[in-house]
C-alpha positions as CSV (number, residue, x, y, z in Angstrom):
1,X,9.7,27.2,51.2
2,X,8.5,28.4,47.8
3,X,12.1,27.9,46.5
4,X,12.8,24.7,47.4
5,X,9.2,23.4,45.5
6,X,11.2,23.4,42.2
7,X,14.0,21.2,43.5
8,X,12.0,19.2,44.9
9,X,9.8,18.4,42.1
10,X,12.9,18.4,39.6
11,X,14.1,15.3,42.3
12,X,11.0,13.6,41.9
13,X,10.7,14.8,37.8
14,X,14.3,12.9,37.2
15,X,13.6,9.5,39.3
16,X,10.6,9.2,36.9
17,X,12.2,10.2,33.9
18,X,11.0,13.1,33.0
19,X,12.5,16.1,33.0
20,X,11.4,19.9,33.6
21,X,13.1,22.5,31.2
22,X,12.1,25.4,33.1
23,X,9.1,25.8,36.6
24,X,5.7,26.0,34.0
25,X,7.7,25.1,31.2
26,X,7.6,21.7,29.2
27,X,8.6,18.0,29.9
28,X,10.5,15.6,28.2
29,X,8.9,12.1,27.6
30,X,10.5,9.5,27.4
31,X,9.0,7.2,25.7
32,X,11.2,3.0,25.2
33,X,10.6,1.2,21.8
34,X,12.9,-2.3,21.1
35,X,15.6,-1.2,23.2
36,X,16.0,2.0,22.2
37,X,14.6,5.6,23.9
38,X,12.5,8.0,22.0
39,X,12.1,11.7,24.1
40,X,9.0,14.0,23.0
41,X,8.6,17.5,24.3
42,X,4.9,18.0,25.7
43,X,3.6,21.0,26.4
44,X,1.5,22.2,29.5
45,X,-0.5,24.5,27.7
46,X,-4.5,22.6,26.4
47,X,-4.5,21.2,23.2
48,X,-7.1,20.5,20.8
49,X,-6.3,17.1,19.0
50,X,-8.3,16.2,16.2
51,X,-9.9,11.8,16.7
52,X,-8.4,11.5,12.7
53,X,-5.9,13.2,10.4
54,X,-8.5,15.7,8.9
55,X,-6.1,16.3,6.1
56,X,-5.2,12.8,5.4
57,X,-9.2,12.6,5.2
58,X,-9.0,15.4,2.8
59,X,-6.0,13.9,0.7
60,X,-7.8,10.9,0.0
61,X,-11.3,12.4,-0.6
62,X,-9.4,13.9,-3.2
63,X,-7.6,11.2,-4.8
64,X,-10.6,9.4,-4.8
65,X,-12.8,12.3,-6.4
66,X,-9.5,12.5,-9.1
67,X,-9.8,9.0,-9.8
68,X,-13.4,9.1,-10.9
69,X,-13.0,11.7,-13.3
70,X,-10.0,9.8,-14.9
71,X,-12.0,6.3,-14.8
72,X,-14.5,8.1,-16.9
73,X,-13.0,9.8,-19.3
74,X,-10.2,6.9,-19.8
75,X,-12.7,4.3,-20.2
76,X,-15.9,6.5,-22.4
77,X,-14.9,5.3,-25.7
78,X,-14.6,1.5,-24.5
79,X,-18.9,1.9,-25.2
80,X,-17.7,1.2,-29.4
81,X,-15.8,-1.9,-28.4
82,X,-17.4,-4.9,-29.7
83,X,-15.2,-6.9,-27.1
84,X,-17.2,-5.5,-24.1
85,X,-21.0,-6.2,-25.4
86,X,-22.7,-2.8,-26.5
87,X,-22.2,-1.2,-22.8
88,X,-23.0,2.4,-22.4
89,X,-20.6,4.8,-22.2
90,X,-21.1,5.3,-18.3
91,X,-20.4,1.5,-17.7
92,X,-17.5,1.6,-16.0
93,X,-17.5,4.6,-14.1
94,X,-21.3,3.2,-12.8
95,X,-19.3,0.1,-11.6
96,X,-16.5,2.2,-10.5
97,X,-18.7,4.7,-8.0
98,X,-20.4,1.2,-7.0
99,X,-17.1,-0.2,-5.9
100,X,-16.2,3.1,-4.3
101,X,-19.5,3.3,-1.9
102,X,-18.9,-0.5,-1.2
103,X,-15.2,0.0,-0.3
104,X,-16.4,3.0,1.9
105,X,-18.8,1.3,3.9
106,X,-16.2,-1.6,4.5
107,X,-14.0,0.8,5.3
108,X,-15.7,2.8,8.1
109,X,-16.6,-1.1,9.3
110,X,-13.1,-1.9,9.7
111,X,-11.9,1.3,11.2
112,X,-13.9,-0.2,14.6
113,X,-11.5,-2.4,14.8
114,X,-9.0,-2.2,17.6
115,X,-5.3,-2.9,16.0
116,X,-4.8,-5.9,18.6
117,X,-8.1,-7.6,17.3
118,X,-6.1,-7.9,14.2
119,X,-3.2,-9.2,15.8
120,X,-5.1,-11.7,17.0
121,X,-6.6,-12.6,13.9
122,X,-3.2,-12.3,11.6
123,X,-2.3,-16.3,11.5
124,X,-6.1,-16.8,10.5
125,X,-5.9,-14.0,7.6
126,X,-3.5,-15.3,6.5
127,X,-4.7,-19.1,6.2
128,X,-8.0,-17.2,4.5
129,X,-5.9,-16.0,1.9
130,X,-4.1,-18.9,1.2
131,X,-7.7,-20.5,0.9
132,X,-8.9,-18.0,-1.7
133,X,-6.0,-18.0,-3.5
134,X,-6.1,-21.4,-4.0
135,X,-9.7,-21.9,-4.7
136,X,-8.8,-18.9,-7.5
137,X,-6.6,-21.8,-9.2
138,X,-10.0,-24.6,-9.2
139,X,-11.6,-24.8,-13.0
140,X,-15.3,-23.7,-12.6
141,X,-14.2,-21.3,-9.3
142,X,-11.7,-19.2,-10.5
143,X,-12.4,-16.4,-13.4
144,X,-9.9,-16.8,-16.2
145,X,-9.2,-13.2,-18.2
146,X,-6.6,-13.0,-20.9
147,X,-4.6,-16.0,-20.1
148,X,-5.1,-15.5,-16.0
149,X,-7.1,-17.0,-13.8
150,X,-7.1,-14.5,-10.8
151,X,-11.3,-13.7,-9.5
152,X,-13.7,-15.4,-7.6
153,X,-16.9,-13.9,-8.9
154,X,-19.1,-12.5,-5.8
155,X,-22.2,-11.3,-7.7
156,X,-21.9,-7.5,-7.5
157,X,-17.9,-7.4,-8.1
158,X,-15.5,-10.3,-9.5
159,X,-11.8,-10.5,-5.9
160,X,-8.9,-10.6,-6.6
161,X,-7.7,-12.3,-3.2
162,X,-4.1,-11.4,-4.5
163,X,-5.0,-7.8,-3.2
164,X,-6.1,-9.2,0.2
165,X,-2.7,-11.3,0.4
166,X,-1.0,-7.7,0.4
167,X,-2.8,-6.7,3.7
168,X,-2.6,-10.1,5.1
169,X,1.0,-10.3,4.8
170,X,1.3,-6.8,6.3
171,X,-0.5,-7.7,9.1
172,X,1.2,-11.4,9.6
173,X,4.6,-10.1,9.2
174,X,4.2,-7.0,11.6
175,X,2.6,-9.7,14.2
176,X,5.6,-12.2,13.1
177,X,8.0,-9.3,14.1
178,X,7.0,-8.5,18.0
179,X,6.4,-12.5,18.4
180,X,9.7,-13.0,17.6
181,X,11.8,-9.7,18.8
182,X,14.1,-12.2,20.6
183,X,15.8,-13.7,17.7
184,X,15.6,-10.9,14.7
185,X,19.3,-11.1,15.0
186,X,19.8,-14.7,14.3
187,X,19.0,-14.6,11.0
188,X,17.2,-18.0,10.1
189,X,15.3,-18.2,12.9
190,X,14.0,-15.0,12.2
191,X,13.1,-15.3,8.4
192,X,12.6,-19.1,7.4
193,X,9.1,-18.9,8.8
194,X,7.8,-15.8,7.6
195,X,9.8,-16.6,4.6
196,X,7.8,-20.0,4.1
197,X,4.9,-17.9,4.2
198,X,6.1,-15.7,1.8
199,X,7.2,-18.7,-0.3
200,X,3.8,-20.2,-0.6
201,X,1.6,-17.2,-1.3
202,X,4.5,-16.3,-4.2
203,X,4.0,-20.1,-5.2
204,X,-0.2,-19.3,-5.6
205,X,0.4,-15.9,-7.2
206,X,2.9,-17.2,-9.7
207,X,0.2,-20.2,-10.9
208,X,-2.6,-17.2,-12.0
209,X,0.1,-16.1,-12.6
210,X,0.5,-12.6,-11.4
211,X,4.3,-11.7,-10.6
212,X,3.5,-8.0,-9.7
213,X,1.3,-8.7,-7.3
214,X,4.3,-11.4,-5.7
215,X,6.7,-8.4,-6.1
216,X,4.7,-6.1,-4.2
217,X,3.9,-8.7,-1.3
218,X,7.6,-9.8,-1.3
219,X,9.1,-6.4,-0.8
220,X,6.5,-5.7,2.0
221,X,7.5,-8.7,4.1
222,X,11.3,-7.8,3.8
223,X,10.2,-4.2,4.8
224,X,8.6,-5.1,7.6
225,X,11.5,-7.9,8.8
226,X,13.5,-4.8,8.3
227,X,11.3,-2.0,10.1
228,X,11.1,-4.4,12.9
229,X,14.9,-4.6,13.3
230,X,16.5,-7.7,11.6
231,X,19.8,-6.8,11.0
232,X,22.0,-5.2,7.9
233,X,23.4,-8.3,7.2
234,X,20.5,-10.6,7.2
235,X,18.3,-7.2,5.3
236,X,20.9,-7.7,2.4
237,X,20.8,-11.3,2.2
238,X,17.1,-11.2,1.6
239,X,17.7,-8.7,-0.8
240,X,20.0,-10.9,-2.9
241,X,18.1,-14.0,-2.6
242,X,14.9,-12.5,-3.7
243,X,16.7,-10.9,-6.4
244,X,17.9,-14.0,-7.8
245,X,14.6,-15.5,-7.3
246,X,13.4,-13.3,-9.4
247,X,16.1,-13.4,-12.4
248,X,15.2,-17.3,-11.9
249,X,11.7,-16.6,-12.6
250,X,11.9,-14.4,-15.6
251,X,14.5,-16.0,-17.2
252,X,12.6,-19.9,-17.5
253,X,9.6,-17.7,-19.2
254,X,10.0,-16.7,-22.6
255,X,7.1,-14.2,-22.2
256,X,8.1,-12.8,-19.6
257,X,11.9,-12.4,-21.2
258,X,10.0,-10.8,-24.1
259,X,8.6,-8.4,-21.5
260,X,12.3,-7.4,-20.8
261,X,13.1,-7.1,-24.1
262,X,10.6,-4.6,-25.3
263,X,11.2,-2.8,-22.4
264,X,15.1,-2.1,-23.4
265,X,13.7,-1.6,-26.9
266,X,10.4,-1.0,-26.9
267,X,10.2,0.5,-30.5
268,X,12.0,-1.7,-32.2
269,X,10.2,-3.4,-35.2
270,X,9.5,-6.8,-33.6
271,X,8.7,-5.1,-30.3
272,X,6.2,-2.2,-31.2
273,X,3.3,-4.2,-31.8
274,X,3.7,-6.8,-29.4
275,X,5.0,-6.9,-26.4
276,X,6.4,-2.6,-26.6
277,X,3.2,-2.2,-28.0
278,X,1.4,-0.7,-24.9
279,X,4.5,0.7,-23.5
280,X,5.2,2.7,-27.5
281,X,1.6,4.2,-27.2
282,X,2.1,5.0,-23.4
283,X,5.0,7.2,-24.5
284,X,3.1,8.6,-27.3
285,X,0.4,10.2,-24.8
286,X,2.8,11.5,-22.2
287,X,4.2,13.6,-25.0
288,X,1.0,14.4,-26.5
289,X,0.6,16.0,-22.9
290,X,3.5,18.2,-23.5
291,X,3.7,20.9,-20.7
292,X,-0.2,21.1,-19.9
293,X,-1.7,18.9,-21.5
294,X,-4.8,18.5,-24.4
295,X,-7.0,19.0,-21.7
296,X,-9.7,17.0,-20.1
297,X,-11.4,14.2,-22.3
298,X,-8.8,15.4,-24.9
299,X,-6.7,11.9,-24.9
300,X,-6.6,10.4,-28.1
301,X,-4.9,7.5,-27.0
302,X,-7.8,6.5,-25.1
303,X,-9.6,5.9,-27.9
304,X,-9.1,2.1,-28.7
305,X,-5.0,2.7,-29.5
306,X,-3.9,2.6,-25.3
307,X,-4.8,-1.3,-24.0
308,X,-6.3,-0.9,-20.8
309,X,-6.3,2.7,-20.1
310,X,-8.9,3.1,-17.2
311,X,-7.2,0.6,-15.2
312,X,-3.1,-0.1,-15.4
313,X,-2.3,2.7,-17.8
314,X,-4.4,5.6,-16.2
315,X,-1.2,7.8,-15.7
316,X,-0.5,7.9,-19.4
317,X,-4.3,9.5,-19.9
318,X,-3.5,12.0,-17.2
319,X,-0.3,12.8,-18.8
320,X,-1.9,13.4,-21.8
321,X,-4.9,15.4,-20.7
322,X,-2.6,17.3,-18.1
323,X,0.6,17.0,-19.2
324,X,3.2,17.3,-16.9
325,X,2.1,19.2,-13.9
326,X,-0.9,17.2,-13.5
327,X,1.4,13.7,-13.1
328,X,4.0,16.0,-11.2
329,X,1.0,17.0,-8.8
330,X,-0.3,13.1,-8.7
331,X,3.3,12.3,-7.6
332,X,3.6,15.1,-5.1
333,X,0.4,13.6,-3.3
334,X,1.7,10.1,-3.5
335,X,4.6,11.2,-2.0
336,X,2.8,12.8,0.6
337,X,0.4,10.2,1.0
338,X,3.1,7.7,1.8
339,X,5.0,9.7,3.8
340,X,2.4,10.7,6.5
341,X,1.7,7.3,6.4
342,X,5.4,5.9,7.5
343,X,5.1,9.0,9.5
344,X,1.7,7.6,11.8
345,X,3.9,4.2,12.0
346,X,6.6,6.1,13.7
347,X,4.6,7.8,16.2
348,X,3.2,4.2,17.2
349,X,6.7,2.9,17.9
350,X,7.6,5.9,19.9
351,X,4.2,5.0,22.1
352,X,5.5,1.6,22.0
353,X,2.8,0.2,20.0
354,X,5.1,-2.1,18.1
355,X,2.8,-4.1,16.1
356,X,0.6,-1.1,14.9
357,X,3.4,0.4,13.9
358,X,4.6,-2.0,11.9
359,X,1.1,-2.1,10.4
360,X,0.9,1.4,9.1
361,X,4.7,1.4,8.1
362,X,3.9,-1.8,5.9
363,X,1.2,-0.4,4.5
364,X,3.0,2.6,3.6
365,X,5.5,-0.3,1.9
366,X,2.6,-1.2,-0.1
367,X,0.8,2.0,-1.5
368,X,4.7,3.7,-2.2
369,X,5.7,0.8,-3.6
370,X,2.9,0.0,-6.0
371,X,2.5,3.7,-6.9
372,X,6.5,3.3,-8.1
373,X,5.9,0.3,-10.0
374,X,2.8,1.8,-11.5
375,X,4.3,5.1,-12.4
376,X,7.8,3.6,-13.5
377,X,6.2,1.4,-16.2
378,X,3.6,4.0,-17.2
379,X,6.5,6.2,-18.4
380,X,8.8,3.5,-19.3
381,X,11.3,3.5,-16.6
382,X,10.4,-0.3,-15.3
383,X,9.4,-3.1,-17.6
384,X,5.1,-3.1,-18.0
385,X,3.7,-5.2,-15.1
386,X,-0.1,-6.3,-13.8
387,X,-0.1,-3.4,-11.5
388,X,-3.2,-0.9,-10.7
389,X,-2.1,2.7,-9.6
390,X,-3.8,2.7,-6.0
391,X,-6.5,4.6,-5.2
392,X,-6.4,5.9,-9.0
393,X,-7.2,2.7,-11.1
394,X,-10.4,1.4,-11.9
395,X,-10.8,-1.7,-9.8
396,X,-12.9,-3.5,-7.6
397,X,-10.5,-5.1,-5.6
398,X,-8.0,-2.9,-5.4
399,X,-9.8,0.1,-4.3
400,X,-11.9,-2.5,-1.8
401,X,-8.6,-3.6,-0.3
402,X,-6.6,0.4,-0.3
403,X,-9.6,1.8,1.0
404,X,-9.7,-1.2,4.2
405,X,-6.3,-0.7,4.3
406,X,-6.2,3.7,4.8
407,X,-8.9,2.9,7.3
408,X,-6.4,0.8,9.2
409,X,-4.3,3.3,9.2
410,X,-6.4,6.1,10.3
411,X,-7.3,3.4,13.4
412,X,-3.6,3.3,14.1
413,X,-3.5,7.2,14.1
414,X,-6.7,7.6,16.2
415,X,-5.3,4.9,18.9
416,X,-2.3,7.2,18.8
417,X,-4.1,10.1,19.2
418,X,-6.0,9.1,22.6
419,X,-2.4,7.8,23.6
420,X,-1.3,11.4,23.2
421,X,-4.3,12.9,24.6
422,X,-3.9,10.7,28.0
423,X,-6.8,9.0,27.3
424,X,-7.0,5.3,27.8
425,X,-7.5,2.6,25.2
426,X,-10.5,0.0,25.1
427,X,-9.3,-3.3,27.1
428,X,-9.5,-5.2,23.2
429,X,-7.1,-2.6,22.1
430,X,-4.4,-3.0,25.2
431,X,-1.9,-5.3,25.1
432,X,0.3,-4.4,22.3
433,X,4.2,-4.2,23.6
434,X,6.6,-7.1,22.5
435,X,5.4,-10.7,24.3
């Protein structure tokens, strides 16, 4: 009798799926995502599993205690500027910390959120936007700085709702995708929508105008329509068309062919002190950073000679003040950072939570991305674009919208969590396979 338990349960353990490696020993999962069959060993041994990624937690605790430091001392000096008014010298690291706390308490707001609340809420987040980012265009609405109009001013902070679009067209793409599972291989029908979507927010954000910010939000909704399985063929043709879009754009803007210019040559005579000049000066302070750096508060760049050094340029001040290792550590934990957050998307597919997924993958689109483009202009490698270094710059946007945007995450990695525990979800947070 006792030998014919196992068989009997190994019968039962293979109509169900799930098979024994050994009496005691552990089972193989097997968990269908989009067609296709994940397996994941569990063990029957008790395991403690955290409710968040404590060391995510600890990563960008870090990041964000990094980024004050560098806010200050980048921006100290700015005090003897005559443009910004007599401020004090803690001005913008005051404004900074305020933005920080209010960006906290957002984001432990939104991490309540169960991910299929904001499925349900995608279309209207992304009407919102569109809203905001055309009231940003309205004379006597929008705040215009250096040429662009791009803030609505909200007493304590001036938003930028071109950082919201980037969630927004996460989390309307990710929805788009399990809506429309059926026909992500018909190419058309699968991208004319979303690409509409796309069209008209790139339309909005090119009026400020702010092309980075349509760069970033284009390559996230081609991610996505990727991640969430359109095929080779039609992932290529995007590519090209958006590509060509974008040769279209720069090429009928003699500024922005300028920008292109002093990028190839950005110390040639005509160049240096116009449109090379903030790339030139860039390059000075990473090799004023030599090795180790001046140390920190050390920059001399900082001091009037770098243009906006606390905000898009802040990777040339920690290049100089910690030369090489400290940028090779800040890209090590961007690296990281993105990874484990592509990695948390997986693990929702596997649990066939499609749409959260989707969510954290896209977002992990975003931050790489815009950490590449940031870093890549900062030392010269891309031509010098309108984009913050998340989680680093000084911004009250940005670090409003990455901060609501890690705390999505971490709700994606706690739903996955109870999932793995065997816990059930709430009945608001049910409901996510492909309809």
């Amino acid at each position: 009798m006792s030998m014919a338990t196992p068989n009997k349960t190994s019968g039962w353990l293979e109509r169900l799926g799930l098979r024994g490696r050994e009496p005691g020993g552990a089972l193989e999962l097997p968990v269908r995502s989009a067609g296709l069959e994940y397996r994941y060993t569990t063990s029957p041994r008790p395991v403690t599993i955290q409710s968040v990624d404590q060391t995510l937690l600890g990563v960008l605790a870090g990041i964000l205690a990094w980024s004050l430091v560098m806010v200050y001392s980048a921006s100290i000096a700015l005090a003897d500027n005559p443009r910004f008014g007599g401020i004090s010298n803690e001005f913008f690291l005051i404004r900074h910390a305020v933005s920080m706390i209010v960006a906290l308490v957002a984001a432990i707001a939104v991490f309540q959120i169960p991910m299929q609340t904001w499925r349900a809420s995608a279309i209207w987040l992304l009407l919102g936007t569109l809203a905001l980012l055309a009231l940003v265009l309205v004379p006597g609405l929008g705040i215009s700085v250096n040429g662009a109009r791009r803030w609505l001013p909200l007493g304590v902070m001036r938003f930028q709702p071109s950082e919201l679009a980037k969630l927004a067209v996460v989390i309307y793409a990710a929805d788009y995708m399990v809506r429309r599972m059926d026909v992500r291989e018909d190419f058309f029908r699968a991208v004319a929508p979303i690409g509409a979507a796309v069209g008209l927010i790139g339309f909005l954000l090119l009026a400020e105008p702010d092309m980075g910010a349509f760069v970033v939000v284009a390559v996230i909704a081609v991610g996505i329509l990727f991640l969430g399985g359109v095929n080779l063929r039609g992932f290529l043709l995007m590519l090209l068309v958006l590509g060509l879009a974008f040769m279209f754009i720069i090429w009928t803007s003699p500024w922005r062919r300028d920008r292109i210019f002093a990028y190839l040559d950005p110390w040639a005579e005509e160049h240096r002190l116009g449109r090379g000049y903030q790339l030139t000066h860039s390059l000075i302070a990473f090799g004023r950073g030599e090795g180790w750096g001046v140390g920190l508060g050390g920059s001399v760049e900082k001091l009037h000679w770098l243009p906006e050094a606390h905000t898009d340029f802040i990777l040339a001040v920690i290049g100089e003040e910690f030369g090489l290792l400290g940028v090779a550590v800040l890209i090590a934990v961007f690296f990281w950072l993105t990874r484990r957050i592509m990695v948390i998307g997986r693990q929702a597919v596997a649990l066939d939570r499609i749409f959260a997924g989707l969510v954290a993958q896209g977002i992990g689109l975003w931050i790489g991305f815009q950490s590449v483009i940031n870093i890549g202009v900062n030392l010269g490698a891309l031509p010098t674009k309108g984009l913050t270094l998340p989680l680093m710059s000084f911004g009250g946007s940005a670090v409003l919208l990455n901060l609501v945007a890690m705390a999505v995450v971490l709700r994606v990695d706690y739903e996955n969590r109870l999932l793995m525990q065997g816990r059930r979800l709430d009945a608001q947070s049910r409901g996510e396979r492909a309809t």
